[in-house]
C-alpha positions as CSV (number, residue, x, y, z in Angstrom):
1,X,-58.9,93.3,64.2
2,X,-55.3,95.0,64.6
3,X,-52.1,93.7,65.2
4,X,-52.3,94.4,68.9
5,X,-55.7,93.0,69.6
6,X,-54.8,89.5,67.9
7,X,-51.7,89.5,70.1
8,X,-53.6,90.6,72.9
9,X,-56.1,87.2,72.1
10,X,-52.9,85.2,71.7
11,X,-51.5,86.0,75.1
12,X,-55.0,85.5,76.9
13,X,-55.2,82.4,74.4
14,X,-52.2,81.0,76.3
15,X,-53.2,82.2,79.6
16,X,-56.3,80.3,79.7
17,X,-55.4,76.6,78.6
18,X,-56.0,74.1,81.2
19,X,-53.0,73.1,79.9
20,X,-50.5,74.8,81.1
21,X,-52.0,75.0,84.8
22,X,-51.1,71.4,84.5
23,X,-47.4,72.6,83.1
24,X,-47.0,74.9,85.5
25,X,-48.2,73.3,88.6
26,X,-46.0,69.8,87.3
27,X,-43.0,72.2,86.9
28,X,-43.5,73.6,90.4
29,X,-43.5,70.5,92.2
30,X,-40.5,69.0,90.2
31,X,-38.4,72.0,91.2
32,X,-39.6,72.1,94.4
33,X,-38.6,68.4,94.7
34,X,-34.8,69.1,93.6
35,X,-35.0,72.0,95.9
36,X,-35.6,69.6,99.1
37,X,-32.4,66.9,97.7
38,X,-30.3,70.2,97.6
39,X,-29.8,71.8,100.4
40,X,-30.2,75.1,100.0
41,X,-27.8,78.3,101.2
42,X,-25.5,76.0,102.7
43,X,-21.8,77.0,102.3
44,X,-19.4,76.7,99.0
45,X,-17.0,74.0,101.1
46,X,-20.0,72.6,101.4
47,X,-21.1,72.0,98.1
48,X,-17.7,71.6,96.8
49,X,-17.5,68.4,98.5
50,X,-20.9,67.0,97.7
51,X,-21.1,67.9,94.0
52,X,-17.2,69.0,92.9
53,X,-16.2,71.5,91.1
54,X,-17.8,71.4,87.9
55,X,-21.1,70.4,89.4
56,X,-21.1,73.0,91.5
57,X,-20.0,75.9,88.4
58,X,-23.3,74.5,86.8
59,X,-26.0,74.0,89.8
60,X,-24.4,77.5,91.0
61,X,-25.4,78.8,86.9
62,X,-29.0,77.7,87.6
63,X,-29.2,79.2,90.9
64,X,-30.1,75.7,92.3
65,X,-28.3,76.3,95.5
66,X,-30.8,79.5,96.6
67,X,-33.9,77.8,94.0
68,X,-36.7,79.5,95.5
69,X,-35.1,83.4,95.3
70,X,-34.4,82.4,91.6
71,X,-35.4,84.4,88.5
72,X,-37.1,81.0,86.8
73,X,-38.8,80.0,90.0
74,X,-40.2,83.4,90.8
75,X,-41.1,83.8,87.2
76,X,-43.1,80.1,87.2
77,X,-44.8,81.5,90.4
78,X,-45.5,84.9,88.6
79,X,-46.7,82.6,85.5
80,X,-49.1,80.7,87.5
81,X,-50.5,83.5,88.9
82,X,-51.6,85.0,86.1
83,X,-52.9,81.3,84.8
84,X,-55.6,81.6,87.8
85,X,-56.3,85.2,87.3
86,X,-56.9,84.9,83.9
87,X,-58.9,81.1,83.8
88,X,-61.0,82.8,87.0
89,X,-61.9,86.3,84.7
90,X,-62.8,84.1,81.6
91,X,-65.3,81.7,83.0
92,X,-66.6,84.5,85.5
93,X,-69.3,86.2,83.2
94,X,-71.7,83.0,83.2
95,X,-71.2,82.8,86.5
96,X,-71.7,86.6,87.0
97,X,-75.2,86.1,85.1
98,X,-76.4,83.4,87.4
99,X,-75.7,85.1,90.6
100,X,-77.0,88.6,89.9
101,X,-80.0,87.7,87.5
102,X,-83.0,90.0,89.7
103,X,-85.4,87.9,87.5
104,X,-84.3,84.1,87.5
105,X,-86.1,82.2,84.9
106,X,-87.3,78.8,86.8
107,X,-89.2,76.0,84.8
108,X,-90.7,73.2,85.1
109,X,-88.7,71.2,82.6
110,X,-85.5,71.5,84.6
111,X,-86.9,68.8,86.9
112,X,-87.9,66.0,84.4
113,X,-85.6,63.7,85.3
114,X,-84.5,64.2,88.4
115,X,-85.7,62.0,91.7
116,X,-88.6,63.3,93.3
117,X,-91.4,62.9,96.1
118,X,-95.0,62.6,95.7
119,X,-98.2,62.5,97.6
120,X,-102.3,63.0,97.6
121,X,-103.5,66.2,99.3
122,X,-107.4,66.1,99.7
123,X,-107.2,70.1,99.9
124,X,-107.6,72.4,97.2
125,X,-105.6,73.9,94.8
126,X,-106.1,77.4,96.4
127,X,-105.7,75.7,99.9
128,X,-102.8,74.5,99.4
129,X,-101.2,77.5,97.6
130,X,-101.8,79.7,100.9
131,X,-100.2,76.9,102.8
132,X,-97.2,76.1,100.5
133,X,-96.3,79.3,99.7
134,X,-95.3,80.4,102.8
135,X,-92.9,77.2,103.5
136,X,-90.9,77.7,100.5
137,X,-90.4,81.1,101.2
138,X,-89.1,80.5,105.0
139,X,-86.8,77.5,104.0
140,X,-85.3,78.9,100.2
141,X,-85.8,83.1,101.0
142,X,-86.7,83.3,97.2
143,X,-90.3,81.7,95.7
144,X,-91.9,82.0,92.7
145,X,-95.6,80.7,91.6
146,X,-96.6,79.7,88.2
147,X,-100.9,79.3,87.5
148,X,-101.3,75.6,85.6
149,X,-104.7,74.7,84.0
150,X,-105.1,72.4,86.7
151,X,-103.1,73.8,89.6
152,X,-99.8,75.5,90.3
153,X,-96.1,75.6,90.6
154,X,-94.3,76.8,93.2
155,X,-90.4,77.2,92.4
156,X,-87.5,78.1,95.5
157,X,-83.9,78.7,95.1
158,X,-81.3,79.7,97.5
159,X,-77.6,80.2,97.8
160,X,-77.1,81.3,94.0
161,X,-73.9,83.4,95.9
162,X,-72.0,79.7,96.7
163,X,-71.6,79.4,93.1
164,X,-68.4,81.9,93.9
165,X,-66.8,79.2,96.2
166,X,-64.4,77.9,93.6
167,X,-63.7,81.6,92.7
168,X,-62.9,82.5,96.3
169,X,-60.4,79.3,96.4
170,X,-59.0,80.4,92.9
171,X,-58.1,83.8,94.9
172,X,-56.8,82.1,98.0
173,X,-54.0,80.3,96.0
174,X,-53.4,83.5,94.3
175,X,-52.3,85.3,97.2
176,X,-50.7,82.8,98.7
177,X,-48.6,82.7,95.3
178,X,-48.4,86.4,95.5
179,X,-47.6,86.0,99.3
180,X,-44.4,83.5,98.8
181,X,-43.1,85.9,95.8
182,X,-43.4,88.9,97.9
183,X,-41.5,87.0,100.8
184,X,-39.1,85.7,97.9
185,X,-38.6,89.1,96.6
186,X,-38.3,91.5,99.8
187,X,-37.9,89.2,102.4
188,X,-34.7,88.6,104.6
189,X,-33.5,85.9,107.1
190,X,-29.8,87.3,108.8
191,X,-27.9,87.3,112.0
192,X,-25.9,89.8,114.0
193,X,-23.9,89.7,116.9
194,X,-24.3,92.6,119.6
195,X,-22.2,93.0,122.5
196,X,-23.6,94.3,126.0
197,X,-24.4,97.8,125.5
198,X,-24.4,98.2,121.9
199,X,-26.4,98.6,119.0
200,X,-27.0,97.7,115.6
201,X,-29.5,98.9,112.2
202,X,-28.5,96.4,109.8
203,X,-28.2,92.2,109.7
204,X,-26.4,89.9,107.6
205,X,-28.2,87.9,105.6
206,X,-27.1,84.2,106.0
207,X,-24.7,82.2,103.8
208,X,-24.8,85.5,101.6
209,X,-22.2,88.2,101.7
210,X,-24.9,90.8,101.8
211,X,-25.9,93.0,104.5
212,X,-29.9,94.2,105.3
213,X,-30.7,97.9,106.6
214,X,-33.4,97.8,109.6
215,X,-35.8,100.7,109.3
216,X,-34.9,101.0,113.7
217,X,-32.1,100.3,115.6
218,X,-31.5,96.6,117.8
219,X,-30.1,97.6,121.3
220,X,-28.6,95.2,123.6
221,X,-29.1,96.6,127.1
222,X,-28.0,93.1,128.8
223,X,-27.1,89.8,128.6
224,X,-27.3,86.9,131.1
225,X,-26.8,83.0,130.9
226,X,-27.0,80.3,133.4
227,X,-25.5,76.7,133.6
228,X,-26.5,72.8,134.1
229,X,-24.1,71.5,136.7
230,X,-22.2,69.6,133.9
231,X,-21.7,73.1,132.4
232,X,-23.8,73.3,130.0
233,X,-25.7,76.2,129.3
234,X,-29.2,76.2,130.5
235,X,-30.9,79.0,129.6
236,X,-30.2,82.2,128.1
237,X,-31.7,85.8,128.1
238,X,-31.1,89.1,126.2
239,X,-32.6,92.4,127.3
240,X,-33.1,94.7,123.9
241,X,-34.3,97.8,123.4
242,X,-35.9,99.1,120.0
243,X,-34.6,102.4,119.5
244,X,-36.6,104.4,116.5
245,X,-34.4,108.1,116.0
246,X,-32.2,107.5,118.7
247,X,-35.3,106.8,121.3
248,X,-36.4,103.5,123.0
249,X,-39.9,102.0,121.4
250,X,-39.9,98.9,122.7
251,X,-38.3,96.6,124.8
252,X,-38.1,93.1,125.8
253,X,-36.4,89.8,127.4
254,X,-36.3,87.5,124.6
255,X,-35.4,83.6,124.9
256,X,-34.8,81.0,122.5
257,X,-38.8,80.2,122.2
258,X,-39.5,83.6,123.2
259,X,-38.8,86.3,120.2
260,X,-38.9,90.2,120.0
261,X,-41.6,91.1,117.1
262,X,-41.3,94.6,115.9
263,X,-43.2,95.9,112.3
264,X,-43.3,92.9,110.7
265,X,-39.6,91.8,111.7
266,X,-38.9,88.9,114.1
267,X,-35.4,88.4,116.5
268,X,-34.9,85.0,117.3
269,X,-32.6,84.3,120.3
270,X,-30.0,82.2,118.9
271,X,-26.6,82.1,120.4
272,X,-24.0,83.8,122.7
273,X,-20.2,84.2,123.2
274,X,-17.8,86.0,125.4
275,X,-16.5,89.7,123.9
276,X,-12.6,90.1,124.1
277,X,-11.6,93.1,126.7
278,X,-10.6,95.9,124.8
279,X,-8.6,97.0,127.2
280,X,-5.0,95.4,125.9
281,X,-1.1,96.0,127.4
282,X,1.6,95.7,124.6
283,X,5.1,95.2,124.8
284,X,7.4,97.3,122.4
285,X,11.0,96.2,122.0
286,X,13.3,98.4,120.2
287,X,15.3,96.3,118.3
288,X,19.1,98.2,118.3
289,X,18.7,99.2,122.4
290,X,16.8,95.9,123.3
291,X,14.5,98.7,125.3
292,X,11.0,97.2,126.2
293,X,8.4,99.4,127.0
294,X,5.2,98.8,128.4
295,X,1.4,100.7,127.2
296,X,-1.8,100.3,128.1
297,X,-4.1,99.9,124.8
298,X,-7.8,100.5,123.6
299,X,-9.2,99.1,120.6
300,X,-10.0,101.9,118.3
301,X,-7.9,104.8,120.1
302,X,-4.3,105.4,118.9
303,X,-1.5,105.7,120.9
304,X,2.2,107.1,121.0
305,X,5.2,104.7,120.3
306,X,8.0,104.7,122.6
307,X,11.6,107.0,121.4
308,X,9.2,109.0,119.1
309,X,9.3,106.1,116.6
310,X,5.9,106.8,115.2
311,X,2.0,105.5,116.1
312,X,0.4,102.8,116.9
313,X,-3.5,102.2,116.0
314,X,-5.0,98.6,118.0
315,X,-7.8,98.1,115.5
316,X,-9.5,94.7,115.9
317,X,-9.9,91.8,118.1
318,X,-10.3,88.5,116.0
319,X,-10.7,85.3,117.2
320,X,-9.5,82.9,114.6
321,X,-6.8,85.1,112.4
322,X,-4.4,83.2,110.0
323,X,-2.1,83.8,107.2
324,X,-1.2,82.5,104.1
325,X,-4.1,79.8,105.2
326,X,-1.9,78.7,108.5
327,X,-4.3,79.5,111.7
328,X,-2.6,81.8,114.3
329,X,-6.0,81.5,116.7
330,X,-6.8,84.3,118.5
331,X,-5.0,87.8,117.5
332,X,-5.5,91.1,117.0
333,X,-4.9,93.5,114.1
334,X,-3.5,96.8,114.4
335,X,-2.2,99.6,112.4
336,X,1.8,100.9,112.7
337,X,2.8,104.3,111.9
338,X,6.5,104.9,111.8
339,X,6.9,107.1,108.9
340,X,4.3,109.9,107.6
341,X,2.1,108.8,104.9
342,X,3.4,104.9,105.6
343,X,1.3,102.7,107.6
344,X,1.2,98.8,107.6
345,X,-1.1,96.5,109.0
346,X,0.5,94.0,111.0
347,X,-1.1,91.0,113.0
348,X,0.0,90.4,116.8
349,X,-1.5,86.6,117.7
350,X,-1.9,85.4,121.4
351,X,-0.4,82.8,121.9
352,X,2.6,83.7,120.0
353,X,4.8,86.9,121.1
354,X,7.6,87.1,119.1
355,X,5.4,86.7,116.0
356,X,6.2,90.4,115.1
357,X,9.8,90.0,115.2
358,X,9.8,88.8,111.3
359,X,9.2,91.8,110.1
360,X,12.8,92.9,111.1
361,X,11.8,96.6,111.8
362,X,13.4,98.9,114.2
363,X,10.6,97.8,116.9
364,X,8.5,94.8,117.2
365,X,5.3,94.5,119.3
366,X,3.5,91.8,121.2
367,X,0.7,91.3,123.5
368,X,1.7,91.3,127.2
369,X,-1.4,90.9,129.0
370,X,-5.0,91.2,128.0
371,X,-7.2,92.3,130.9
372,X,-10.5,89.5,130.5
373,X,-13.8,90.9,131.6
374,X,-17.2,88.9,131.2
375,X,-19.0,90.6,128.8
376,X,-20.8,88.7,126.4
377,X,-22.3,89.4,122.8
378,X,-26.0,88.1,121.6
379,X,-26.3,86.3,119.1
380,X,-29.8,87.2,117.0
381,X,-31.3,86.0,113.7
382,X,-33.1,88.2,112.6
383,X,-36.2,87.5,109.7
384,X,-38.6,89.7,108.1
385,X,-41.4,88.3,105.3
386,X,-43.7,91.4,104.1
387,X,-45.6,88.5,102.7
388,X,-46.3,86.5,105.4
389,X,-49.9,88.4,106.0
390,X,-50.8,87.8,101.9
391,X,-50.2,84.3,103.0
392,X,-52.7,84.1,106.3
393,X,-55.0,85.7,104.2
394,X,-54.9,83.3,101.2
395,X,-55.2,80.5,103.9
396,X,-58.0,81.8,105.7
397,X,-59.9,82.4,102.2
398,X,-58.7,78.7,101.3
399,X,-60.3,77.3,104.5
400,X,-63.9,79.4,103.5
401,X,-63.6,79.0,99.9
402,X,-63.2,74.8,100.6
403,X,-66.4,75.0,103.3
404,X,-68.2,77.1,100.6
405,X,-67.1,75.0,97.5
406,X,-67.8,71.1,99.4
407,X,-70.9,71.9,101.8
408,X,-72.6,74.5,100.6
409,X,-74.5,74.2,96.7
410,X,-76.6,76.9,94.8
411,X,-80.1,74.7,95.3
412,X,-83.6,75.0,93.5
413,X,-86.7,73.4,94.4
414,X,-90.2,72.6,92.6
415,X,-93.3,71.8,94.2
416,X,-96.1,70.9,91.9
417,X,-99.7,70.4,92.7
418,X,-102.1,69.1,89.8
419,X,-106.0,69.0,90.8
420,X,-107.3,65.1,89.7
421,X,-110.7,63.9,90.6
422,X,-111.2,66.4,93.5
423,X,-108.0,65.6,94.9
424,X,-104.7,67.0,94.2
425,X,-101.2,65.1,93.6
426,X,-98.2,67.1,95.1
427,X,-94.8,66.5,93.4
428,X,-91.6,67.7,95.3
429,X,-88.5,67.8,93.0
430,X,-84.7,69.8,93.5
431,X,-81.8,69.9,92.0
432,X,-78.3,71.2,92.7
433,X,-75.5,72.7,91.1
434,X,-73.2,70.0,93.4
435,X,-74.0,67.4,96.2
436,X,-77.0,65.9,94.6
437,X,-77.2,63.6,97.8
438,X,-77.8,67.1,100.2
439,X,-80.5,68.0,97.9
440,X,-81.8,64.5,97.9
441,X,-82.4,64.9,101.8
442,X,-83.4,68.8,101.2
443,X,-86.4,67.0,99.2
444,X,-87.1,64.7,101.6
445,X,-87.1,67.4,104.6
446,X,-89.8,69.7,102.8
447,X,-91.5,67.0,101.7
448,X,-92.2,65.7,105.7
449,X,-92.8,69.8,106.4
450,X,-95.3,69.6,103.4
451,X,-97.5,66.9,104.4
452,X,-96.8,68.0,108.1
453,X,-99.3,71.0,107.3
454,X,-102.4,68.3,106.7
455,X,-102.2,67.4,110.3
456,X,-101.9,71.3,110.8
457,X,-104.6,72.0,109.0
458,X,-106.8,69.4,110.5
């Protein structure tokens, strides 16, 4: 034996113990435990208050705060899937030989000691082997008969095949294993906000400063939202359009119970919240004239500053702006161009108008009216699992694998006649791989069929 193949043995060695299925599975459910008392993907504020800071540095080490997208936890999944795999392959072959053996060896010493049924036929041996025969075969499929010096045996079996029950639920918990590690490992769960009329082909994935490409575009064609009397609201409804290469695939209302599914991707109807108008009028005061001037604005389009003093570029609308961590609520953020090659970002709040003047420039600039239109933005979360079908399928199996496994049992059956002063005595004995109590009544029930054919016969 090479190196290889004793390493080889080693690994399948430490594969197969019993062992570590019981490691493994403890190790699971422990983690899985810690993974329910720490909330999971919550925000850092948040877990800076629960834990501190040096709690947090070493939970946040250990990935405890997204547990089940861990390396370890993937790799104890990955572990354990292999431990099946493996345990299933190496106790397979016996198995294997049972099943598919086209010439079962049946004798009579396999039912010495097992509970049987007996009675006195007056037929004959020969009689009673026309008549026997034939019932075993209907009620087991597969009979075979064995000449004794003073009779016969007739041996049944049926079901051989339900020996793979525990094989098939051995495979059902391996895909769903393989089902929650594919979900782990390509999976998403993220949210986007669309206004009215706009589109979007990529999400962002919660508590995570990560963004997710869709393979298709998410179109908001329309948004509508109705109110409870006391004002608050009672229902609301997007209209969205799947667009695949710039052309519309699908579309549908969606509600908050009511989501869009699309190739294996689901958008959930989650929230809502007025747009800012774009359309903006600014103020510019030239500081050594005391001139004010007066422009209409567009978020995204630049425009010409009064006196030839340069350009202006209105580039965002945010609702919540602050500096140096003082909140200046709602503001927007535009770009000022008074010399070539020199541009400076500067922040124009709401609520306060002469914020700009501390910059002591030539010209300072303010909001002077925003133009409000109701237009509203969707709010979508938006989740895809490729691993979500693995996992019907492992529960399906599960459910047939259990029904195989606890009801069903690979049975075989004797019946033995033995000729004795011109009379015969029938013995009925079975026996069962599992539910001895089912083959108990299987006896009983060809046993009533058995001496059912004397009053046949008569």
């Amino acid at each position: 034996m090479n190196f290889l193949e004793r390493n080889l043995k080693e690994v399948w060695k430490f594969f197969v113990s019993v062992k570590l299925t019981i490691f493994l599975l403890f190790s699971i459910a422990g983690t899985s435990i810690v993974g329910t008392l720490i909330p999971q993907n919550a925000r850092v504020e948040e877990y800076l208050q629960a834990f501190g800071e040096f709690k947090y540095r070493i939970f946040d080490i250990f990935d405890l705060f997204d547990m089940y997208h861990s390396w370890w936890f993937q790799l104890l999944i990955l572990m354990l899937t292999a431990n099946i795999i493996i345990c299933s392959i190496d106790r397979l072959s016996a198995t294997w030989k049972i099943i598919f053996n086209r010439n079962p060896s049946i004798k009579k010493s396999q039912f010495k000691d097992l509970n049987k049924e007996e009675f006195i036929e007056e037929r004959s041996p020969e009689q009673l082997q026309t008549i026997y025969a034939p019932i075993l075969h209907k009620a087991f499929g597969f009979t075979q008969v064995e000449t004794t010096d003073t009779g016969f045996c007739i041996f049944a079996e049926k079901w051989r095949w339900t020996r793979f029950g525990v094989y098939i639920v051995h495979l059902s918990i391996v895909l769903l294993l393989l089902g929650s590690l594919i979900g782990s490992l390509f999976g998403f769960d993220g949210y986007v906000n669309i206004p009215e009329g706009e589109s979007v082909d990529q999400v962002r994935i919660n508590n995570v400063d990560k963004t997710h490409a869709l393979a298709f575009q998410i179109r908001c064609d329309d948004f509508t939202v109705s109110f409870y009397d006391s004002g608050e609201p009672k229902e609301y409804r997007s209209r969205l359009t799947i667009l695949e290469n710039g052309k519309p695939v699908v579309q549908k209302d969606i509600l908050v119970n009511d989501p869009l599914r699309y190739k294996g991707v689901n958008i959930f109807q989650s929230s809502y919240g007025k747009m800012p108008s774009k359309d903006v009028t600014l103020k510019f005061t030239v500081a050594e004239s005391g001139m004010v001037y007066e422009k209409q604005a567009e978020i995204g389009k630049p425009i010409d500053l009064p006196e030839g003093l340069g350009s202006f570029l209105l580039k965002e609308y945010r609702p919540s702006a602050d500096l140096q961590g003082t909140s200046l609520g709602e503001a927007f953020i535009g770009v000022l161009n008074t010399e070539p090659g020199k541009a400076q970002e500067i922040i124009l709040p709401v609520r306060f108008p002469n914020f700009d003047k501390m910059r002591k420039d030539k010209m300072f600039i303010s909001i002077a009216e925003q133009q409000q239109r109701e237009k509203y933005y969707t709010g979508l979360q938006v989740t895809g699992d490729p691993g979500v079908w693995v996992v019907y399928t492992g529960f399906i199996m599960m459910i047939l694998g259990c029904i195989i496994t606890f009801f069903m049992s690979h049975q075989q059956m004797m019946v033995e006649v033995t000729q004795k002063n011109k009379k015969c005595i029938v013995i009925v004995a079975g026996k069962a791989n599992k539910n001895i109590f089912g083959m108990q009544q299987e006896v009983a029930k060809i046993t009533k069929r058995l001496t059912g054919s004397q009053k046949h016969s008569a």
